[in-house]
N, C-alpha and C positions, 0 to 999 in steps of 0.2 A: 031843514037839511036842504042844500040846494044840491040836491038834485032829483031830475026825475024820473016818477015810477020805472020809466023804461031803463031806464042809464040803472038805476037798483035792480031790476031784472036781469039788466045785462051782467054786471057784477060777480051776482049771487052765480049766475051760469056758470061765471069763467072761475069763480071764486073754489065752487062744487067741483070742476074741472080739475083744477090744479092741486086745491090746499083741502078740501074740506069743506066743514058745514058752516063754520062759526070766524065769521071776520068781518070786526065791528071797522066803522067809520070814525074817525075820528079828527080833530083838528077846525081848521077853517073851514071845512067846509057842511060842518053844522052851524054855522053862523048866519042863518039867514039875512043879517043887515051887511054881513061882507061882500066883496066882490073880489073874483080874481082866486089864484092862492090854487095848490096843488089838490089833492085827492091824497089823503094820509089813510092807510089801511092796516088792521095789523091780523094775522094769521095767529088763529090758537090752537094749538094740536096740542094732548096731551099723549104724545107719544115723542120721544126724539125725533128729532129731525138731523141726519146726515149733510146735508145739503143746504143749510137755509141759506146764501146767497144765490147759489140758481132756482131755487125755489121762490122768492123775493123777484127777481130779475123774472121769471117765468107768467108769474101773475102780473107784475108792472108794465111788463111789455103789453101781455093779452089785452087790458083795461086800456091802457093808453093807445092802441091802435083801435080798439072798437070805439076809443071815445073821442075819435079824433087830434092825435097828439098831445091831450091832455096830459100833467105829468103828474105822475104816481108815485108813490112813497109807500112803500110794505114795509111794517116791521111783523117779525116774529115772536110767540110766546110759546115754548117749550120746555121741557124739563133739563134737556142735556144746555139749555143756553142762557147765558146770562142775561139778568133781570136789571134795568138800566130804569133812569128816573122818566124817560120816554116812557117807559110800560104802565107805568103807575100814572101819569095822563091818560093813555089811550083806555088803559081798564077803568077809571072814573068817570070820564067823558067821554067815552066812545058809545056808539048806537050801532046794533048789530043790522045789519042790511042784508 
């Protein structure tokens, strides 16, 4: 996973903050021969979620300003939201941080 302990520290903080316990990584940036490439995150609540664009927008921003501009990509997994062929990636391949 390219990144570090502390950047996953920081994460799980702002992650706990916003959304909860459980929000795997996923994408390029478990690839440690990659370079480059966003921060793909996805929120699991198994409770509806009202809000999940400013909820999305809330964690992408926090992440991205503590890690300096990096840019962030949250997806959500809920009961009240639709399940897209993105979710069945992030739930295979994703690694909980």
């Amino acid at each position: 996973m390219r990144l570090t302990p502390q950047q996953i520290q920081i994460i799980r903080a702002l992650a706990r903050q916003v959304a909860g316990e459980r929000v795997p990584c996923f994408g390029s940036r478990l690839d440690d021969a990659a370079r480059g490439g966003d921060l793909d995150l996805m929120i699991e609540s198994d409770d509806p979620v009202a809000t999940p664009a400013l909820l999305a927008a809330r964690l992408s921003g926090k992440v991205s300003r503590t890690l300096q501009g990096r840019r962030v990509d949250v997806l959500i997994s809920a009961p009240n939201l639709r399940r897209l062929p993105i979710h069945d990636v992030a739930f295979r391949e994703g690694a909980l941080i």
